[in-house]
N, CA, C and O of each residue as an XYZ file, in Angstrom:
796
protein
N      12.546    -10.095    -15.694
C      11.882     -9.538    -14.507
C      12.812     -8.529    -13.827
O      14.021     -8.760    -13.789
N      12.183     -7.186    -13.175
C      12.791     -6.184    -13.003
C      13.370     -6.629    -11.325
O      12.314     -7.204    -11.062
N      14.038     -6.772    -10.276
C      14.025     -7.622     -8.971
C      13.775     -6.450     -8.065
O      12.864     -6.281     -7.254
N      14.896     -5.598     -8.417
C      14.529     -4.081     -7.774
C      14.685     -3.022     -8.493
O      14.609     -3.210     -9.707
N      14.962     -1.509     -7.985
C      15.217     -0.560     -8.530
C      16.340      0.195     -7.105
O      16.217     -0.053     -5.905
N      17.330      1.090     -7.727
C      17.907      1.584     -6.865
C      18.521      3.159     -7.331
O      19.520      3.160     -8.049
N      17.991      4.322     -6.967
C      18.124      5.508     -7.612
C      17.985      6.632     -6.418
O      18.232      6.766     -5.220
N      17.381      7.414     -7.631
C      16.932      8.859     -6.719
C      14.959      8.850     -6.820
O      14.262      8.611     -7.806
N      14.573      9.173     -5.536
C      13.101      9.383     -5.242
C      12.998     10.719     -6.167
O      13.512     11.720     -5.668
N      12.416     10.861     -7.416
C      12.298     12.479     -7.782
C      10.258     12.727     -7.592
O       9.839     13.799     -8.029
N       9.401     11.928     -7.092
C       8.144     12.794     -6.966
C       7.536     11.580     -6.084
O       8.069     10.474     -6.173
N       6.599     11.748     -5.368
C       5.814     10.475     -4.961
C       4.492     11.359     -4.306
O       4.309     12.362     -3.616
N       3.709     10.306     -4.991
C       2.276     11.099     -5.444
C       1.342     10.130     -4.633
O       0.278     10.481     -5.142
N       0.970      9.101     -3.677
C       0.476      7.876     -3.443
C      -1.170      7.390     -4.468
O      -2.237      7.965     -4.680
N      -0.729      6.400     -4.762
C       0.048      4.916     -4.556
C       1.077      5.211     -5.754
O       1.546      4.161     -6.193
N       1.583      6.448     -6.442
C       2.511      6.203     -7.218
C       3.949      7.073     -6.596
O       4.259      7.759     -5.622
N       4.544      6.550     -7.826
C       6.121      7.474     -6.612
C       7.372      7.181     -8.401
O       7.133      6.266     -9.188
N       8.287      7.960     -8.555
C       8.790      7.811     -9.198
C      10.504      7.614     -9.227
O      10.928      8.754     -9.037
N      11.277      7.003     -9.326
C      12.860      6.525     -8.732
C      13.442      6.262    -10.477
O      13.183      5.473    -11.386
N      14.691      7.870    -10.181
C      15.173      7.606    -11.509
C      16.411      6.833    -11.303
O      17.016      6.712    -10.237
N      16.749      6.269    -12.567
C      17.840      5.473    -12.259
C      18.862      5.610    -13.710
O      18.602      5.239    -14.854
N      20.098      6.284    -13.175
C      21.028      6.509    -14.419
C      20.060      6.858    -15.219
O      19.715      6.132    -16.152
N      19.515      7.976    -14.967
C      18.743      9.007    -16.251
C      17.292      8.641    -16.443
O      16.477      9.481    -16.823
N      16.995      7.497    -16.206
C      15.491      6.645    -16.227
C      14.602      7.029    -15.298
O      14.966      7.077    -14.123
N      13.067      7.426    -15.725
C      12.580      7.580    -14.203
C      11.426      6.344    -14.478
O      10.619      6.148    -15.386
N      11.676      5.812    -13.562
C      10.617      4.762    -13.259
C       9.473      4.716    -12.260
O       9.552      4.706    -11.032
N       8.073      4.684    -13.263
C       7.294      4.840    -12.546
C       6.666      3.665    -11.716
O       6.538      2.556    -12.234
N       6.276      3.915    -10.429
C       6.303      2.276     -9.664
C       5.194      2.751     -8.631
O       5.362      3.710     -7.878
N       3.837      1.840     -8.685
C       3.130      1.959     -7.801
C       3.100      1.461     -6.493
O       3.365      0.273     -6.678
N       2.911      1.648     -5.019
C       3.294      0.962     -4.024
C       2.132      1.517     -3.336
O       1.324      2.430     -3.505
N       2.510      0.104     -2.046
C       1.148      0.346     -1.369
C       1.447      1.289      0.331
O       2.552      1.310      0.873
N       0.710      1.697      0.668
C       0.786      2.754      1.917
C       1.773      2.187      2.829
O       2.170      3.017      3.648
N       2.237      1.150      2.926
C       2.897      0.456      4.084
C       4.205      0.647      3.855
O       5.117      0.428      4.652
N       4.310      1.153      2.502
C       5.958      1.462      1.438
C       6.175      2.729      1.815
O       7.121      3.137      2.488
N       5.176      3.418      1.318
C       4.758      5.066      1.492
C       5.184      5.603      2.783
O       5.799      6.666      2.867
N       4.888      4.935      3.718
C       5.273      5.535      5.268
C       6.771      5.683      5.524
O       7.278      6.340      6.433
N       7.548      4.811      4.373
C       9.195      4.614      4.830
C       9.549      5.200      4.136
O      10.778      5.265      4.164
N       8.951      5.933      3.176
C       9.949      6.546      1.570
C      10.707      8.100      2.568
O      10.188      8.901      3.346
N      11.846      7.971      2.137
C      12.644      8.893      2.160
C      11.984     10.163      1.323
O      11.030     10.119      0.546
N      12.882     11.454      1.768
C      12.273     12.921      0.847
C      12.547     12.906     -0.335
O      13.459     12.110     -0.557
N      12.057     13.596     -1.523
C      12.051     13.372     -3.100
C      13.632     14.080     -2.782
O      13.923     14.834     -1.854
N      14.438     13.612     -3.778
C      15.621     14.153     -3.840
C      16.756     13.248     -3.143
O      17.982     13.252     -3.252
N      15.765     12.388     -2.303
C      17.084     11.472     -1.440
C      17.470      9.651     -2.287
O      16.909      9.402     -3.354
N      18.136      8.912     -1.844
C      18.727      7.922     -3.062
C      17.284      7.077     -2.096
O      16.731      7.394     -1.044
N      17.056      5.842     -3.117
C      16.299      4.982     -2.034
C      16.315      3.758     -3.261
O      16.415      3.840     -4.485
N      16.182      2.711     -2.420
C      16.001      0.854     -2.957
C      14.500      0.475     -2.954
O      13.737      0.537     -1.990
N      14.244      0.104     -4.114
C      13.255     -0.877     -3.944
C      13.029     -2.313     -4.140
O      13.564     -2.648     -5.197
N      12.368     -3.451     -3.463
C      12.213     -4.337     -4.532
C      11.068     -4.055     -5.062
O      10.393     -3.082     -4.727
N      10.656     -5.133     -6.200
C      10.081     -4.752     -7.257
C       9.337     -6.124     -7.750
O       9.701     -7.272     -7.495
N       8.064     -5.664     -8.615
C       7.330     -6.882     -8.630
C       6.786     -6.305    -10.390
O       6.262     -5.203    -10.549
N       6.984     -7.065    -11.296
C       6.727     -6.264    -12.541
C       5.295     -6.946    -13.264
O       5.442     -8.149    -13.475
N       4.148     -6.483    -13.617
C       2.802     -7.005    -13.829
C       2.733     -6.779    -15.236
O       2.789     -5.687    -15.803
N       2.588     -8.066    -15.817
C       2.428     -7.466    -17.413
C       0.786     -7.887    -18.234
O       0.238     -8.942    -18.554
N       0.438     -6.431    -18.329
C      -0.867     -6.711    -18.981
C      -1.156     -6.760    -20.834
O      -0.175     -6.681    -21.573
N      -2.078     -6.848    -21.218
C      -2.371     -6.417    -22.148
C      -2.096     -4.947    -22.789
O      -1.442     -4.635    -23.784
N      -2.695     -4.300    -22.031
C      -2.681     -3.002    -21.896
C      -1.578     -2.072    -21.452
O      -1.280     -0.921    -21.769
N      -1.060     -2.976    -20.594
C       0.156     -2.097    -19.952
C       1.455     -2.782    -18.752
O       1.280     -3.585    -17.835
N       2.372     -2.293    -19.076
C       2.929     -3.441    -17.698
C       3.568     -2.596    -16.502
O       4.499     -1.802    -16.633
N       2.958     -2.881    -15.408
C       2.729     -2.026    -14.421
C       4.268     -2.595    -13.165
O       4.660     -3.762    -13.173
N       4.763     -1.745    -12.429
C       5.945     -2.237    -11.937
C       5.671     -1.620    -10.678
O       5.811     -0.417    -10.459
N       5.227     -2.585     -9.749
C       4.943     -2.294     -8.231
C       6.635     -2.213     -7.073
O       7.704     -2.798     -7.247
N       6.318     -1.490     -6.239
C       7.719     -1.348     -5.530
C       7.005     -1.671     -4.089
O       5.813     -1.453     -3.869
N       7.975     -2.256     -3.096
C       8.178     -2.742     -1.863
C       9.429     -2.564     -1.283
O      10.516     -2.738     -1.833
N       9.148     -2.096      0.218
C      10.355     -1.640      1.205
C      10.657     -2.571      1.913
O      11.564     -2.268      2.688
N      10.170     -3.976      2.038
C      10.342     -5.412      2.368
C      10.172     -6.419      1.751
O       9.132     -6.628      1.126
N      10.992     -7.104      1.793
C      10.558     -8.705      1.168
C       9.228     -9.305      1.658
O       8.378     -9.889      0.985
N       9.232     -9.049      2.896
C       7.539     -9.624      3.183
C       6.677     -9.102      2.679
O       5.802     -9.890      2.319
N       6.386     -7.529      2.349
C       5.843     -6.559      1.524
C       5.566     -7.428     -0.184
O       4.523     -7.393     -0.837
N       6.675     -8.045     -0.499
C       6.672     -8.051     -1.817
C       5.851     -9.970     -1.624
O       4.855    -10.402     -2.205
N       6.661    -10.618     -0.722
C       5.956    -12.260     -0.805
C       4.886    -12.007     -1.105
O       4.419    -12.455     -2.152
N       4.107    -11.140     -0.203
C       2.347    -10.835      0.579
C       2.131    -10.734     -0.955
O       1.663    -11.736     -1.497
N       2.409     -9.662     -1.713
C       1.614     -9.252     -2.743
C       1.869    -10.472     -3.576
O       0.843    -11.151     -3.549
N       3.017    -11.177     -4.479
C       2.902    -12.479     -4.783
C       2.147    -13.479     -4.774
O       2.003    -14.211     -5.753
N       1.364    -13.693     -3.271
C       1.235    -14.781     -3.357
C      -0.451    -14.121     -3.329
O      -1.271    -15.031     -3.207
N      -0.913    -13.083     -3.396
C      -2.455    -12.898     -3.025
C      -2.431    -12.979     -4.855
O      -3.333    -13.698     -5.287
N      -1.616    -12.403     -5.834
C      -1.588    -12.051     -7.022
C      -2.127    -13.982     -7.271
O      -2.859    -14.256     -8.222
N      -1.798    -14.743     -6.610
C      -2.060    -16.336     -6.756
C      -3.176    -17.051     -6.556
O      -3.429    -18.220     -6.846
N      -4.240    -15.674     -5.682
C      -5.665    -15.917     -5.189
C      -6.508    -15.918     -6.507
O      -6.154    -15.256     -7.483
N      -7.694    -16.724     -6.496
C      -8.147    -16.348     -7.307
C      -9.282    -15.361     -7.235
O     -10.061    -15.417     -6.283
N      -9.413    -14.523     -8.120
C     -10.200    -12.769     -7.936
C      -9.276    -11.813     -7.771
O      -9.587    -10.622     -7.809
N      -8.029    -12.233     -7.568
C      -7.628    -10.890     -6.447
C      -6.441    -10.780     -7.479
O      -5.785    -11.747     -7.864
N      -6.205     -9.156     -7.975
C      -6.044     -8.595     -9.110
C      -4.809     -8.229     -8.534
O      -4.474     -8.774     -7.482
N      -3.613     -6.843     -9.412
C      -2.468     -6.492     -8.527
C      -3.223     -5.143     -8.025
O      -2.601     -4.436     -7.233
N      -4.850     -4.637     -8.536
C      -5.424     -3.618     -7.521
C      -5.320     -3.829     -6.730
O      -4.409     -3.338     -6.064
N      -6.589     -5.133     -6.002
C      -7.058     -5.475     -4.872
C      -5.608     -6.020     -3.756
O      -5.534     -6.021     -2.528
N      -4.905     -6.315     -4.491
C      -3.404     -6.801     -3.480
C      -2.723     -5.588     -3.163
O      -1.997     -5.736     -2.179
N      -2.702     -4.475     -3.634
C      -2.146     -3.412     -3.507
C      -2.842     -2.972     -2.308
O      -2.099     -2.668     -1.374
N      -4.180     -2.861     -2.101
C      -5.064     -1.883     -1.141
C      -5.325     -3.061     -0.031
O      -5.976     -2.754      0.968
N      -4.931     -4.140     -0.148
C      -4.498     -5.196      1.064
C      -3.295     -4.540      1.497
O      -3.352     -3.842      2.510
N      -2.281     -4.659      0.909
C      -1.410     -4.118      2.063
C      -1.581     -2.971      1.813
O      -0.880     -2.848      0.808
N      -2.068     -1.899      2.025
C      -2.420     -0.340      2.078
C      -3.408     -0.690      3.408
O      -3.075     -0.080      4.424
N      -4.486     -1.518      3.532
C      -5.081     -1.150      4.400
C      -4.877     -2.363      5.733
O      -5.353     -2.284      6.865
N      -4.142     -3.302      5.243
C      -3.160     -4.341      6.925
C      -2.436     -4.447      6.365
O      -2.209     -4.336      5.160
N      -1.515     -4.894      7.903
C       0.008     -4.971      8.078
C       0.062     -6.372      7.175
O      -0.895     -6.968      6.681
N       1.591     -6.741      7.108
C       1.873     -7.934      6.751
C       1.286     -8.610      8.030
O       0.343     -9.399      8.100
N       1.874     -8.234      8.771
C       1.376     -9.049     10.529
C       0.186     -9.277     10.160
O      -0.257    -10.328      9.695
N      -0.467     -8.104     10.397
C      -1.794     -8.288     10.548
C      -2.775     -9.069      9.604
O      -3.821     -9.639      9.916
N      -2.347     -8.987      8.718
C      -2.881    -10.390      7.478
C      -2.714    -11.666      7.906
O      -3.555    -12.538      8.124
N      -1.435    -11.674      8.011
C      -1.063    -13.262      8.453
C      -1.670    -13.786      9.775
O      -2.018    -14.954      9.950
N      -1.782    -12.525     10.929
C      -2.997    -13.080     11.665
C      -4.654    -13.071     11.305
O      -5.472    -13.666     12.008
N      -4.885    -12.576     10.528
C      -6.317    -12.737      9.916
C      -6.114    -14.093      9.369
O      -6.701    -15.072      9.829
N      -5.215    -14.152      8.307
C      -5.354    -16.044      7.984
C      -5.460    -17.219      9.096
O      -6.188    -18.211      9.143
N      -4.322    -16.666     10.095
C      -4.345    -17.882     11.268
C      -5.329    -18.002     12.052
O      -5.581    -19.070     12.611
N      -6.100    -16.818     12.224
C      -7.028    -16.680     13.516
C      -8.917    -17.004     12.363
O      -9.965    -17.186     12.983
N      -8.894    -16.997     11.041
C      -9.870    -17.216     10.340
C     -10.651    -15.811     10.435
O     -11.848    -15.729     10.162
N      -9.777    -14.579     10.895
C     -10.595    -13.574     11.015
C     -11.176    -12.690      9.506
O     -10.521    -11.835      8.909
N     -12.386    -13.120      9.182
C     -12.932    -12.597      7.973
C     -13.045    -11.123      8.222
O     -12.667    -10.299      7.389
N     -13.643    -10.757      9.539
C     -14.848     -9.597      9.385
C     -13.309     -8.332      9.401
O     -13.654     -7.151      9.404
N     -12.044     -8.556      9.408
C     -11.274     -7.757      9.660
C     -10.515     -6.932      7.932
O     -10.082     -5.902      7.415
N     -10.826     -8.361      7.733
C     -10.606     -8.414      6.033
C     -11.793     -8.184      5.367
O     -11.707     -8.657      4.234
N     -12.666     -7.760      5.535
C     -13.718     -7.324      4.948
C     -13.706     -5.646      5.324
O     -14.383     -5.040      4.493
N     -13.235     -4.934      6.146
C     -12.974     -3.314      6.204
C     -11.937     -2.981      5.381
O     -11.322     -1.953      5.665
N     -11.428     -3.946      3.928
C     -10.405     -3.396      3.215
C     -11.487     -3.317      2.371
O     -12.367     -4.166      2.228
N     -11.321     -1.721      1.543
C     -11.526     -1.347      0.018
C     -11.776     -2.860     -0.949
O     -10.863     -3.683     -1.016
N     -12.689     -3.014     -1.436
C     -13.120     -4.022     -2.202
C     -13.227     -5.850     -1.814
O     -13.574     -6.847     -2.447
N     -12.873     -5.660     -0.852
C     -13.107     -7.256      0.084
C     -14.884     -7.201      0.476
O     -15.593     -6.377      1.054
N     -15.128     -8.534     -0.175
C     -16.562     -8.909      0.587
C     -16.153    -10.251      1.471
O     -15.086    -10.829      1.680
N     -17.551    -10.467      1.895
C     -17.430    -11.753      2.303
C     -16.518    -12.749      1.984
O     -15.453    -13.136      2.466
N     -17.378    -13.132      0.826
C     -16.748    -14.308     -0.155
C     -15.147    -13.910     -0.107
O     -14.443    -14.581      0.647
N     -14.684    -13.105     -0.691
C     -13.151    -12.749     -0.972
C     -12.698    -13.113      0.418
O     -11.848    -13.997      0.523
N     -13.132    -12.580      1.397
C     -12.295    -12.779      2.627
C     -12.147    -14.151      2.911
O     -11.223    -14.546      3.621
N     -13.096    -15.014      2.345
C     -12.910    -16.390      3.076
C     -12.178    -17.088      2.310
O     -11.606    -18.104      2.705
N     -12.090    -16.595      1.002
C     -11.415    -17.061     -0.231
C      -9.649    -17.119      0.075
O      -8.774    -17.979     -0.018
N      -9.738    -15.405      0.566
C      -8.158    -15.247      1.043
C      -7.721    -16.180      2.176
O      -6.603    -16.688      2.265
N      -9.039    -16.392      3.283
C      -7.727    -17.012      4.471
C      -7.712    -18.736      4.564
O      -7.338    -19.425      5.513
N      -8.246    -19.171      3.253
C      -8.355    -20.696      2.645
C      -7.462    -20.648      1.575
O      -6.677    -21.595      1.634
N      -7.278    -19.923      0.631
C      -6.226    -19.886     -0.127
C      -4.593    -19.890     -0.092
O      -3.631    -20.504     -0.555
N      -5.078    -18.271      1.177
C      -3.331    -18.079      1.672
C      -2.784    -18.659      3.002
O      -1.778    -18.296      3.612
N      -3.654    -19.629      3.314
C      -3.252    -20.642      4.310
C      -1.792    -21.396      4.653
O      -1.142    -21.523      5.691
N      -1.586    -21.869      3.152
C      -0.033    -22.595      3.013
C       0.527    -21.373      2.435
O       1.316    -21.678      1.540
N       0.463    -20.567      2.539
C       1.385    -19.450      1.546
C       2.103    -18.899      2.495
O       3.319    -18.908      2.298
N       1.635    -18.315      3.680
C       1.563    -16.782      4.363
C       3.185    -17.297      4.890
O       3.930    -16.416      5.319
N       3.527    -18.282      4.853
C       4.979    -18.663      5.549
C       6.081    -17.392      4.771
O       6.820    -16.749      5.516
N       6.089    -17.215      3.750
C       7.257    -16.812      3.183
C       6.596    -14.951      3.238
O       7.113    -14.018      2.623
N       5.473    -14.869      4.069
C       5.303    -13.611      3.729
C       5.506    -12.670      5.135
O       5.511    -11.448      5.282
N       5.688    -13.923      6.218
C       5.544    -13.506      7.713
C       7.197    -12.115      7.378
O       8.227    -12.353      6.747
N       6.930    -11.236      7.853
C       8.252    -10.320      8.376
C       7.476     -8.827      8.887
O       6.285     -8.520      8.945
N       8.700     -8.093      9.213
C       8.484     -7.139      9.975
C       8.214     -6.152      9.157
O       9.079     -5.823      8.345
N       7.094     -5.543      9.194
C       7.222     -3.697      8.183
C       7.377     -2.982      8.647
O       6.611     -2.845      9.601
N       8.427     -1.897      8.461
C       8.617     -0.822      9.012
C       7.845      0.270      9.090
O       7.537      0.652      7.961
N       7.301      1.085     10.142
C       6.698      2.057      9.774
C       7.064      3.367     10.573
O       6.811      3.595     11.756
N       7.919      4.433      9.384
C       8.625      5.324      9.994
C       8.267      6.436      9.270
O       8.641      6.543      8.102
N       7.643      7.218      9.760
C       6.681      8.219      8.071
C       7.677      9.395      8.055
O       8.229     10.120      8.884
N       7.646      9.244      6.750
C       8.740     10.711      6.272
C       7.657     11.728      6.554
O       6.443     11.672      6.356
N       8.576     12.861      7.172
C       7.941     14.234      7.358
C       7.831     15.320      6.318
O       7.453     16.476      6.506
N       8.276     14.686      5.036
C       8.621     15.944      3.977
C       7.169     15.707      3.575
O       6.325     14.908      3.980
N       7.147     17.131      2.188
C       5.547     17.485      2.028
C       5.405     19.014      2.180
O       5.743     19.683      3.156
N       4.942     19.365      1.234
C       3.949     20.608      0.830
C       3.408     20.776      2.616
O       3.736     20.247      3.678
N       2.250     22.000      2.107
C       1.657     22.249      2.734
C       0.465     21.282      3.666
O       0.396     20.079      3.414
N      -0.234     21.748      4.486
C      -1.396     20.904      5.276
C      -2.060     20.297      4.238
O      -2.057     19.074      4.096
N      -2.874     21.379      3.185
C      -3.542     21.646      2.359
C      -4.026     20.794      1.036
O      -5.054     20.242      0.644
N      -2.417     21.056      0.491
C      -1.824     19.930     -0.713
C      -1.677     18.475      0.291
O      -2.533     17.623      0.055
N      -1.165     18.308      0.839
C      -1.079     17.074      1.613
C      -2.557     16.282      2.135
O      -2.818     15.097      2.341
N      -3.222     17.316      2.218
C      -4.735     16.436      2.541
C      -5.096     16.310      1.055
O      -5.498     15.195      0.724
N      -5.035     17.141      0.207
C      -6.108     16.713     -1.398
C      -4.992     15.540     -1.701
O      -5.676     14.836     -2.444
N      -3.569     14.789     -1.601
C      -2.683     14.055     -1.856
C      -3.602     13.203     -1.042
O      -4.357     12.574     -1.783
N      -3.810     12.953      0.292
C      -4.038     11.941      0.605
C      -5.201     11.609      0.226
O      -5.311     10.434     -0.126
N      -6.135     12.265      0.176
C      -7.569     12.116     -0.275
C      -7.860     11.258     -1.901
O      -8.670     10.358     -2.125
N      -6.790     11.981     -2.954
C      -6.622     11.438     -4.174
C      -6.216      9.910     -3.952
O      -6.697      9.227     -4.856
N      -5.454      9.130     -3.000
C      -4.609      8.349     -2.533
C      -5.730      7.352     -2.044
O      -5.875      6.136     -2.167
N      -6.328      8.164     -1.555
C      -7.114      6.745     -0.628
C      -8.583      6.618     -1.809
O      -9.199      5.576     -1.585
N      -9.122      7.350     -2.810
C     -10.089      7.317     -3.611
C      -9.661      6.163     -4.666
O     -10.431      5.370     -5.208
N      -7.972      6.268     -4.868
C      -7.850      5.328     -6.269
C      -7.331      4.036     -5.182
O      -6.993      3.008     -5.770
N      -7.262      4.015     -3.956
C      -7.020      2.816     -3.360
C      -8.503      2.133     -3.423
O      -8.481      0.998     -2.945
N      -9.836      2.562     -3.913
C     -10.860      1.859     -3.706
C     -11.766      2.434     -2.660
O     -12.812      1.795     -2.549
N     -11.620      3.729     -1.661
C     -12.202      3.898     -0.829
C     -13.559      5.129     -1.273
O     -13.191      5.779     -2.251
N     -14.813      5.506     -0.834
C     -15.412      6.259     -1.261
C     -14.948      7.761     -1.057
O     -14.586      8.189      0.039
N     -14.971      8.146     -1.642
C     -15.225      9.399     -1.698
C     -15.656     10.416     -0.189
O     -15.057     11.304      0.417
N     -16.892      9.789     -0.024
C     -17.681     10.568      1.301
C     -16.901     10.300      2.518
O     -16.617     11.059      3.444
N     -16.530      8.697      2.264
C     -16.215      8.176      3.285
C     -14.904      8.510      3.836
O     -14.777      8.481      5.061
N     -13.547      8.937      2.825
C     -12.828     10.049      3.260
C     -12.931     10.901      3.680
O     -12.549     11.051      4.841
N     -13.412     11.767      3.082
C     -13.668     13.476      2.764
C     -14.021     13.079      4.947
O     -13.194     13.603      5.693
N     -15.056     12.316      5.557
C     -15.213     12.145      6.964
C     -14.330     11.992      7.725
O     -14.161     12.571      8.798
N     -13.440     10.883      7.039
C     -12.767     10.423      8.192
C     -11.045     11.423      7.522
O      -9.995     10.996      8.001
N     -10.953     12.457      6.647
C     -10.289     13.031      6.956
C      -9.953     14.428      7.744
O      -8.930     15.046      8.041
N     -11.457     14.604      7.933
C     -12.201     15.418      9.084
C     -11.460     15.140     10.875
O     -11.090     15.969     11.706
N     -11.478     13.912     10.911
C     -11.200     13.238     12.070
C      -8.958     13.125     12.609
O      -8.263     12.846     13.586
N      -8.808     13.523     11.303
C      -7.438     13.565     11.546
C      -6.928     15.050     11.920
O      -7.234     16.032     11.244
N      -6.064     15.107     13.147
C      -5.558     16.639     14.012
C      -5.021     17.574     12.568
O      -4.763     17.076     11.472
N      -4.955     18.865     12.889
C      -4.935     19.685     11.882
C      -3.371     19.847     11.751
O      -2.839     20.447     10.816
N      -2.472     19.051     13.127
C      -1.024     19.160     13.542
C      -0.378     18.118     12.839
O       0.814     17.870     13.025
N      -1.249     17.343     11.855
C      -0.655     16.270     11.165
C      -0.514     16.977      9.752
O      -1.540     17.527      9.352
N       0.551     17.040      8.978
C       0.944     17.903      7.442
C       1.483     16.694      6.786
O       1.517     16.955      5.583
N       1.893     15.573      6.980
C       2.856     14.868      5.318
C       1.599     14.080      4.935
O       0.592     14.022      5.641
N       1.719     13.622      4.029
C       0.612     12.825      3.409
C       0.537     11.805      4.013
O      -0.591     11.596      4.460
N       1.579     10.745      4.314
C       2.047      9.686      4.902
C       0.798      9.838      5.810
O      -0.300      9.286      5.742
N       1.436     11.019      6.935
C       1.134     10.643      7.964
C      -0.461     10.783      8.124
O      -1.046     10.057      8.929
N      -1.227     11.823      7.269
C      -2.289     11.619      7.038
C      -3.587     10.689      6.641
O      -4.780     10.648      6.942
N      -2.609      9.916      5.734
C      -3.451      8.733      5.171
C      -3.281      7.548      5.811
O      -4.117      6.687      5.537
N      -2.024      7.135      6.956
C      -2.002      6.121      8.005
C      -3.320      6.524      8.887
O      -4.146      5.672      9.212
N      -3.469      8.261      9.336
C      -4.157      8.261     10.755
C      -5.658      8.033      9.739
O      -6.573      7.607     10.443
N      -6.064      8.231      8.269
C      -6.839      7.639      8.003
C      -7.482      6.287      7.948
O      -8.611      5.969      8.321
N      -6.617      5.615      7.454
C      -6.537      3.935      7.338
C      -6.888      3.632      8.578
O      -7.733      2.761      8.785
N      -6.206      4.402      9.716
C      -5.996      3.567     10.962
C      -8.122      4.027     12.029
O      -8.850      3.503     12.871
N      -8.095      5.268     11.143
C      -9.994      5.156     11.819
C     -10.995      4.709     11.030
O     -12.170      4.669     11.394
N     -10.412      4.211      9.468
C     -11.267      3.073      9.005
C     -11.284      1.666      9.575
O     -12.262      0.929      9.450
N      -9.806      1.206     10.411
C      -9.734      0.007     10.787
C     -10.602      0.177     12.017
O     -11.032     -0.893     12.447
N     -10.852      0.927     12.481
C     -11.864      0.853     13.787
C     -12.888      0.717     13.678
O     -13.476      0.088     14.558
N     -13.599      1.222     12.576
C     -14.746      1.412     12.478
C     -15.934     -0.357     12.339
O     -17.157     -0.273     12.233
């Protein structure tokens, strides 16, 4: 098992990002809550690391917290809930904010994530009931300002939030709704996330 990675950031594309290491570039998918802390391509950065081995392929997820990484662990333990659907959990709530959806039994909050229904939601806050202990911590959220243009940075975030599970239309709207004074992707696809959570 891979525990972390520790290199140079050379591209990050969301939900993917790439960290070479002594000549290696490793490709590592992460979820938006990672994305907001990543340093500029070119700068050194740590990850931990969670390595998924399929049939098909073995996929190596990265996290900027240990609570980041428990959370995804232990949902990977739910049953239904894939390393997609755990990925676009924490992309679309906090660690906090999960762990209060489990305590408080709040379904309908967990049901505004990308591919959560009903059922799943009630599944998650009965399942991850005894779990959420080792997942409680703080996430940082400090959005790097690097990034292309307005332009490239909105079709980045847009690509970003489509393979997180979200529609199509339903971006393309609510990236309408984000100030034209916002340019990194980061910060684009938080002020997205953050007027899907309202809705």
């Amino acid at each position: 098992m891979i525990g972390h990675l520790k290199g140079i950031l050379t591209a990050k594309h969301p939900p993917g990002l790439v960290i070479e290491v002594q000549g290696v570039g490793y490709e590592v998918e992460a979820p938006m809550s990672t994305f907001y802390d990543l340093p500029a391509v070119g700068d050194p950065l740590m990850l931990l690391t969670h390595l998924v081995v399929r049939e098909d392929a073995h996929v190596l997820y990265g996290f900027g917290t240990e609570a980041e990484r428990s959370l995804f662990r232990g949902l990977l333990k739910v049953s239904g809930v894939g390393a997609k659907m755990a990925l676009a959990i924490l992309s679309g709530i906090s660690v906090e904010g999960f762990v209060l959806c489990v305590q408080q039994q709040d379904h309908a909050s967990l049901v505004k994530v990308p591919g959560i229904g009903k059922k799943t939601a009630e599944r998650l806050v009965i399942e991850m009931r005894d779990r959420i202990d080792g997942a409680v911590g703080t996430a940082a959220f400090n959005p790097s300002q690097s990034g292309g243009g307005a332009a490239d940075s909105r079709g980045e975030a847009f690509s970003a939030l489509v393979s997180l599970g979200y529609k199509p239309a339903e971006v393309s709207l609510m990236l309408k709704k984000v100030p034209e004074s916002v340019i990194s992707t980061e910060e684009i696809i938080r002020g997205v996330l953050q007027n899907l959570a309202r809705k």
